[in-house]
C-alpha positions in Angstrom: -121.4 132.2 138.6 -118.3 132.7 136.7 -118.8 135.6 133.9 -116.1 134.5 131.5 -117.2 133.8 127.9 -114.3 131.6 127.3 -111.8 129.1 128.6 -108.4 129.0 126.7 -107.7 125.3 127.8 -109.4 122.7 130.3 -107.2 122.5 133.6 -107.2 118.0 133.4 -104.1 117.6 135.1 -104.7 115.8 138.5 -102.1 118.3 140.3 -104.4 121.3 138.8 -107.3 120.0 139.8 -106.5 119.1 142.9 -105.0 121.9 143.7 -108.1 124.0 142.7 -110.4 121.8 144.8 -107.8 122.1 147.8 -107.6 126.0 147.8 -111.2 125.7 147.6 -111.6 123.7 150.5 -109.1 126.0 152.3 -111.1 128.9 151.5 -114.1 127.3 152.9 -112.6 126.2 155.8 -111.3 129.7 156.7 -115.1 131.1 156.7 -116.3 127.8 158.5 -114.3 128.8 160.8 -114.9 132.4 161.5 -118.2 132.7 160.5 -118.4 129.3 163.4 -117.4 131.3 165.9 -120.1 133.8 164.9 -122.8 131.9 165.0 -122.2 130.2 168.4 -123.7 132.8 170.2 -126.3 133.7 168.5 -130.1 132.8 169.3 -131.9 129.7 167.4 -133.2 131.4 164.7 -130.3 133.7 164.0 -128.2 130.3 164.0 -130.8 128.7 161.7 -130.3 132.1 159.2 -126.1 131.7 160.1 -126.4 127.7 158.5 -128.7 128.5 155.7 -126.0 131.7 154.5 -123.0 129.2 155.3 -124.5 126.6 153.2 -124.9 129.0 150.5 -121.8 130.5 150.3 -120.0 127.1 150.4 -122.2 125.9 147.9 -121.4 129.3 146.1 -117.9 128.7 145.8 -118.2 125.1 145.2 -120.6 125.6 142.2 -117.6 128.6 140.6 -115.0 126.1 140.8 -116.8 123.6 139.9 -117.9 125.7 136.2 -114.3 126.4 135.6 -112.8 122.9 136.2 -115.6 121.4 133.4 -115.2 117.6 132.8 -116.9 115.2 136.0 -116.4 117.3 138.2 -119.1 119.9 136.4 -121.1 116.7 135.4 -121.6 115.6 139.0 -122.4 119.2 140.4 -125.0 118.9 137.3 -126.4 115.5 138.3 -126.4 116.5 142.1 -128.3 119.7 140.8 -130.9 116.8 139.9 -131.2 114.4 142.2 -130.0 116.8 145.2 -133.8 117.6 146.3 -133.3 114.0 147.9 -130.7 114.3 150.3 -129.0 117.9 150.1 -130.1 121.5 151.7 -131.9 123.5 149.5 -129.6 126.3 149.6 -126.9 123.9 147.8 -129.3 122.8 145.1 -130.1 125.9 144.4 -126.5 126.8 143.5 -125.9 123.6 142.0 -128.5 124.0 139.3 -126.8 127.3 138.2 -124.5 125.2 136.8 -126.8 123.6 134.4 -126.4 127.5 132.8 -123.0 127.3 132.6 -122.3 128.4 128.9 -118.1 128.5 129.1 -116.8 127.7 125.9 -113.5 126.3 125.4 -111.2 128.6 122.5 -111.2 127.4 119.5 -107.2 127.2 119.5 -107.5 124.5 122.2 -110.2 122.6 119.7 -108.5 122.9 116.5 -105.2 121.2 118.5 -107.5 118.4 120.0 -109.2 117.6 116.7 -105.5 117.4 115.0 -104.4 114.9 117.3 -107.8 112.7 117.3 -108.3 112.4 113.6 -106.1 111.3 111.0 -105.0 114.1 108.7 -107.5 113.1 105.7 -110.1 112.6 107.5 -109.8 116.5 109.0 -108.6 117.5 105.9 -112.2 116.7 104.0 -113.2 118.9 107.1 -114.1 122.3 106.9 -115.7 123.5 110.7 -117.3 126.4 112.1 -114.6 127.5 114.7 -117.9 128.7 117.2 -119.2 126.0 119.3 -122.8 125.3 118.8 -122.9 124.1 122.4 -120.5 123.8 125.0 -121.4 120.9 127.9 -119.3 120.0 131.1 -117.2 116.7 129.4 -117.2 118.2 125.5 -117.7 120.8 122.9 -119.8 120.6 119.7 -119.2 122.7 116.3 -120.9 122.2 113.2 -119.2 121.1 109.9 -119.0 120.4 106.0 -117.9 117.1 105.0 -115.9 118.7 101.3 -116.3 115.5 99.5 -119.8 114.9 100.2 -121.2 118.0 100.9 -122.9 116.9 104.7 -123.7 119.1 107.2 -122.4 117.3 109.9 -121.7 118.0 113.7 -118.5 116.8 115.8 -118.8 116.3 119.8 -114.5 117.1 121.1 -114.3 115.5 124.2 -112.2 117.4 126.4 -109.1 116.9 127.3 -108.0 114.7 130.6 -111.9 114.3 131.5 -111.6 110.1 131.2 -108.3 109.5 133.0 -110.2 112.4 135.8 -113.4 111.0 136.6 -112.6 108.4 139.3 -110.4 110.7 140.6 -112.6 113.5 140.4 -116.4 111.9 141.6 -114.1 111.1 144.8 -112.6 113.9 145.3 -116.1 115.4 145.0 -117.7 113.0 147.6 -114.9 114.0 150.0 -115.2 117.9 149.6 -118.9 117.5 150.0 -118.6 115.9 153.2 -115.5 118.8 154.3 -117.8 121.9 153.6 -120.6 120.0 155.5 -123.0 120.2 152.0 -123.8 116.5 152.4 -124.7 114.1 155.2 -122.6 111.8 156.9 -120.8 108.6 154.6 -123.6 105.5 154.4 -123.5 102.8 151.9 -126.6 104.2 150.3 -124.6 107.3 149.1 -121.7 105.4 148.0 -124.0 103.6 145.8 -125.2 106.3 144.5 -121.9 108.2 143.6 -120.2 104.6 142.1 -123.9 105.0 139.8 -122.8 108.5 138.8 -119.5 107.8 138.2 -120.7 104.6 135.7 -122.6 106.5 133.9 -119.7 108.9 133.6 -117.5 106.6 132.2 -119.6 105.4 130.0 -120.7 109.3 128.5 -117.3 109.2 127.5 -116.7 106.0 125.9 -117.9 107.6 122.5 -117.8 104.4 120.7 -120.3 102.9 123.0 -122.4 106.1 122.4 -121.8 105.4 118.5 -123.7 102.2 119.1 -126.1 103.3 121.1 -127.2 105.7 118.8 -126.9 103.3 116.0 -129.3 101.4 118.1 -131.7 103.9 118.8 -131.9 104.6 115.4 -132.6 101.2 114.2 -135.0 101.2 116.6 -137.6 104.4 115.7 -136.8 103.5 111.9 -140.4 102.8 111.6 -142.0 105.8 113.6 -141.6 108.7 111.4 -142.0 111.0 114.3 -138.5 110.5 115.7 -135.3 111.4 114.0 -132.5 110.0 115.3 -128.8 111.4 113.7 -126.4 109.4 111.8 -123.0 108.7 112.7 -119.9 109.2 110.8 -117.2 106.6 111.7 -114.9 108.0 109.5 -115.3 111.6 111.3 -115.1 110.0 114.5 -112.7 108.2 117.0 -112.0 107.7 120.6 -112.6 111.2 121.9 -114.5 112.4 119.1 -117.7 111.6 117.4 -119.7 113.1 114.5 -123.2 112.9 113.5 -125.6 114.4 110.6 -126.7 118.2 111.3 -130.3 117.9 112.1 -132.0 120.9 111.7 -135.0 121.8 114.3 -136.1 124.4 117.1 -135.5 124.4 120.6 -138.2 123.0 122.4 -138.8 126.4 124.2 -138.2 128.3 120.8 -141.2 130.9 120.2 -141.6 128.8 116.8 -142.9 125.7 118.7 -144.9 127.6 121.3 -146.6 129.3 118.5 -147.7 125.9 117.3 -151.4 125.1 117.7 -152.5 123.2 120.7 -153.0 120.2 118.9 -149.9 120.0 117.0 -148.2 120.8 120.5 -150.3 118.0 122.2 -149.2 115.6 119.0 -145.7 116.4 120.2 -146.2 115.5 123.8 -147.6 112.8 123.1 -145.0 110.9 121.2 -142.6 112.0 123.4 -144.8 110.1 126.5 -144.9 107.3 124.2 -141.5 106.9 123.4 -140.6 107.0 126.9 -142.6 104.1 127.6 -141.4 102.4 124.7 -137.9 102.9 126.0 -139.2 101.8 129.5 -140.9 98.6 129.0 -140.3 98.0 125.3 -136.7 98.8 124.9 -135.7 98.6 128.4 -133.2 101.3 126.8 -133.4 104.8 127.8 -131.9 107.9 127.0 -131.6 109.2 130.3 -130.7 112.8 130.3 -133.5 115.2 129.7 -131.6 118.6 128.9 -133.3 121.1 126.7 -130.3 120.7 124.3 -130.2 116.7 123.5 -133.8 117.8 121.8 -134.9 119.9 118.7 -138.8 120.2 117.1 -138.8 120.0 113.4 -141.6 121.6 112.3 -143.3 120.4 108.9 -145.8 121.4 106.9 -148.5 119.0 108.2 -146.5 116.9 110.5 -143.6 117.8 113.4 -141.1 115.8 114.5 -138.9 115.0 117.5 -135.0 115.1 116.9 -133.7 112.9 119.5 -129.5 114.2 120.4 -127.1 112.5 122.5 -127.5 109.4 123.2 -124.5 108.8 125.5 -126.5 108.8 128.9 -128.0 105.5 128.2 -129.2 103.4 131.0 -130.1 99.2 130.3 -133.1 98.2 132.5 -133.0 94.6 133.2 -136.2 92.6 132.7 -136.6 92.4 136.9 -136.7 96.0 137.6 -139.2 97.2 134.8 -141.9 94.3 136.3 -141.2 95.8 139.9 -141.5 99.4 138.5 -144.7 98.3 136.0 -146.3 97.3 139.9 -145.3 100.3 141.7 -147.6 102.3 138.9 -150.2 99.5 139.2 -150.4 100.0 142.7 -150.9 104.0 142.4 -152.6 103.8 140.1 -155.3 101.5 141.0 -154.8 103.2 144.7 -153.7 100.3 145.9 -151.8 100.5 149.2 -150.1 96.5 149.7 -149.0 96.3 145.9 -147.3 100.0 146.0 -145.4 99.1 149.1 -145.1 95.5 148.0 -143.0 97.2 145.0 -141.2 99.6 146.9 -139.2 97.6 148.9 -138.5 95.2 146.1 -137.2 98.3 144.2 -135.4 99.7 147.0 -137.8 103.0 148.4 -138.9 101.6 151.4 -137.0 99.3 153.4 -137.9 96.3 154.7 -138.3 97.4 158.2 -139.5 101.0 157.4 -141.9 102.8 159.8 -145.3 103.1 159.9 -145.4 106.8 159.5 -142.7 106.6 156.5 -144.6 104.0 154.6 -148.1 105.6 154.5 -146.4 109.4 153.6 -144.2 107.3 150.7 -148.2 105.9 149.7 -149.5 109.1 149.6 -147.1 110.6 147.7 -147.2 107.9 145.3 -150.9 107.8 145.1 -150.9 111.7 144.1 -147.4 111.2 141.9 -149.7 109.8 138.8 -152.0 112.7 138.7 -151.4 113.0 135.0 -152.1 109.5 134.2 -155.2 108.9 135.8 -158.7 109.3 133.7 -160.6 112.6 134.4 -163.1 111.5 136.5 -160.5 110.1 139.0 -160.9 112.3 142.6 -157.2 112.5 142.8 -157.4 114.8 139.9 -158.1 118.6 140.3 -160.6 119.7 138.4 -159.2 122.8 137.2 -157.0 120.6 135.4 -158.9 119.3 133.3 -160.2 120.8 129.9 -163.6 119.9 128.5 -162.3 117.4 126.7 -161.1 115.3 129.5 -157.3 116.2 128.7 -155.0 117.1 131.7 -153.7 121.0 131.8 -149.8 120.4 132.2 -149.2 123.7 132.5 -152.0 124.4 135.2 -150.1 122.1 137.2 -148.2 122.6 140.5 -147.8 119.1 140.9 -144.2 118.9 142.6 -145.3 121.7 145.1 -148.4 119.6 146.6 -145.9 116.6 146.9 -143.5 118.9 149.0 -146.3 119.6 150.8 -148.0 116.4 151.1 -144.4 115.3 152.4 -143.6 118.1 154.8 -147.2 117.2 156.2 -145.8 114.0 157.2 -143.2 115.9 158.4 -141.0 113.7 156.5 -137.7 114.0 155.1 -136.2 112.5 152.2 -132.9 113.7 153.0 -132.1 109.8 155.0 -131.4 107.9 152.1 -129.9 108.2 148.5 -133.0 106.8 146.2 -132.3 103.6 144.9 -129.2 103.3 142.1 -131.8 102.1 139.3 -134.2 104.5 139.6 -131.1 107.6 139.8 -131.6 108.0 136.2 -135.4 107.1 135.8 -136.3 110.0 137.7 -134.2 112.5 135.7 -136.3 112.0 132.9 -139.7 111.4 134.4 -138.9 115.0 136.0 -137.7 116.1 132.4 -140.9 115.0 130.8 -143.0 117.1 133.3 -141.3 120.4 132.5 -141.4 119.6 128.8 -145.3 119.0 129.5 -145.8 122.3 130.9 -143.1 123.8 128.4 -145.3 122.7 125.4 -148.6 123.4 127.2 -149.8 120.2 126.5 -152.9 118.6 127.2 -154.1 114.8 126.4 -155.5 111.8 128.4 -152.6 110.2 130.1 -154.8 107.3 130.9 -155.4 106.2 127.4 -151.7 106.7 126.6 -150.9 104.0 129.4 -153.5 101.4 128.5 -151.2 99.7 126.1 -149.3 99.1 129.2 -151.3 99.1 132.1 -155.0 98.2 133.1 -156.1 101.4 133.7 
């Protein structure tokens, strides 16, 4: 990972770009060739230990160039980081997920020329902004401000530049160099399907004005639940590649002034944050999809904490279809239930119609042991070390993803065959966002009771 603190401007010119991602690939090629030859004669394991350093130095360089170029092409290496448990080696995830670290902020030079060119002069001049970023992400930059006239603390998000004319250009280009360093698997529909998802939901993180509404939405929608804050926007602050919100003040979720919180009031967090994503599941069908740390602070209040909910431009619509096939795939594991969970996974897309016997009862198990959480106290699926005296599951206790690995490899199965199906891409980002948050916060309540509102449990 790249050890410079700052960027002095975003390369977003296609030639640039592609010119970066072509010395890379010539790089690459250079040690896929020599270190080729190498491995050729070497024995079965030493071949085995060749691939797995290959695939970690391409994935190496890939992940360095990838942190410097920003903009999609950081957001996809981000997303694959995610999702890339399903279908790439574990050498490249690895490296890919260093780039959800990647803290490379763009001078403030660069900023001050974008915002002069994005906002009329009276609006900026009723500006007065902190020239250091308060974060810096792959497609934009945030600093705090003062609105003069009002007195508002506010925050702006400056999209950088060349990222929207990049993306289709640049989730391509991406697909292609993944295939060239031999980090993915061969081209099948299901992965194009999955990459034309990614780059959607690209475009639409960068239409700002659709992430205005969104968030006006959301906003309008938690009104009544004084647990969730939800920022204001600021139309006149704001325009096509920039968009300003209120300041709202709070602590990072991992902050030692919410672990220091007492179990309950930590629990009382959880929670409302399970809650809401339900509400955005089968009440909203409306969900902010991306779970990072950083599109979340904990207010803390004297008697009574509250979520502040950030970001709201990774929003996916669930049509009405989907969430009943989902709400029956839960049912089903749930309930232990073998025909209705694979009933609902081939409707959804996780089995196919034809799949094999062997892949359809390791898929079952999996998804029989996947609702641990959920299930009441008593249920023999849950461990009893992880549950409290009170009947409440032990987030933290739990090594939940490690027995699914293992309940898979077991099966001796492989996930790696198919992309997961282009609805539930984003669904599982933030189911596997809530589980770290769980174990972040330490939390511990009855899943079961959180779901009966929603399921016959």
């Amino acid at each position: 990972m790249t050890t410079e603190k700052t960027l002095k401007k975003i390369r977003s010119g296609f030639f640039d770009r592609s010119l970066s991602l072509t010395k890379l690939a010539v790089q690459s090629g250079a040690h896929l060739a020599m270190t080729g030859i190498k491995g050729a004669f070497s024995d079965s394991e030493g071949r085995d230990q060749h691939v797995k350093a290959l695939m970690n130095m391409q994935a190496k360089l890939l992940t360095h160039e990838l942190g410097r170029l920003k903009g999609s092409l950081m957001k996809v290496g981000q997303m694959l980081a995610l999702y890339g448990e399903h279908f790439l080696p574990e050498e490249v995830v690895a490296q890919l997920k260093q780039l959800n670290e990647q803290s490379i902020s763009v001078e403030w030079k660069e900023i001050d020329r974008l915002l002069k060119q994005r906002l009329n002069p009276e609006a900026l001049a009723d500006l007065t902004i902190d020239p250091k970023p308060l974060a810096a992400a792959s497609m934009g930059q945030v600093h705090r401000a003062v609105a003069i006239s009002s007195g508002e603390e506010l925050c702006i998000k400056i999209q950088y530049p060349g990222v929207d004319e990049a993306v289709d250009s640049d989730v391509k280009a991406l697909r292609s160099i993944l295939s060239l360093l031999k980090l993915m698997p061969a081209r099948s529909s299901a992965f194009e399907e999955l990459f034309e998802e990614i780059r959607h939901m690209l475009h639409q993180e960068l239409d700002y004005a659709k992430e205005m509404a969104f968030t006006n939405e959301a906003r309008t929608l938690v009104a009544e639940d004084s647990r969730f804050i939800v920022p204001r926007t600021y139309p006149r602050y704001s325009s096509q590649r920039v968009i300003t919100t209120s300041f709202e003040r709070g602590f990072n979720i991992d902050s030692p002034d919410v672990l220091a919180l007492s179990e309950p009031r930590r629990s009382a967090l959880a929670i409302a944050f399970c809650q809401m994503f339900m509400r955005e599941l089968f009440e909203f069908r409306m969900m902010q999809t991306d779970p990072h740390f950083g599109n979340y602070k904990i207010r803390i209040g004297e008697d009574k904490d509250q979520w502040v909910l950030l970001d709201w431009g990774a929003v996916r619509r669930f049509d009405e279809e989907f969430v009943v096939k989902y709400r029956r795939l839960i049912q089903g594991a749930l309930e232990e239930n073998s025909e209705l969970v694979i009933e609902a996974a081939k409707a959804i897309g996780f089995l196919d119609i034809d799949a094999s016997e062997k892949l359809v009862k390791a898929f079952t198990a999996i998804t029989f042991m996947a609702v641990e959480p959920w299930l009441p106290p008593k249920d023999a699926r849950v461990p009893a070390h992880l549950v409290d005296r009170n009947g409440c599951y032990i987030w933290s206790k739990s090594d939940l993803p490690t027995r699914i690995t293992t309940l898979a490899a077991k099966y001796a199965l492989s996930f790696k065959v198919r992309a997961p199906p282009r609805e539930v891409l984003f669904l599982d980002r933030k189911i596997g966002g809530i589980f770290i948050m769980m174990k972040v916060l330490d939390a511990r309540f009855q899943g079961h009771v959180l779901l009966q509102q929603y399921f016959q449990t």
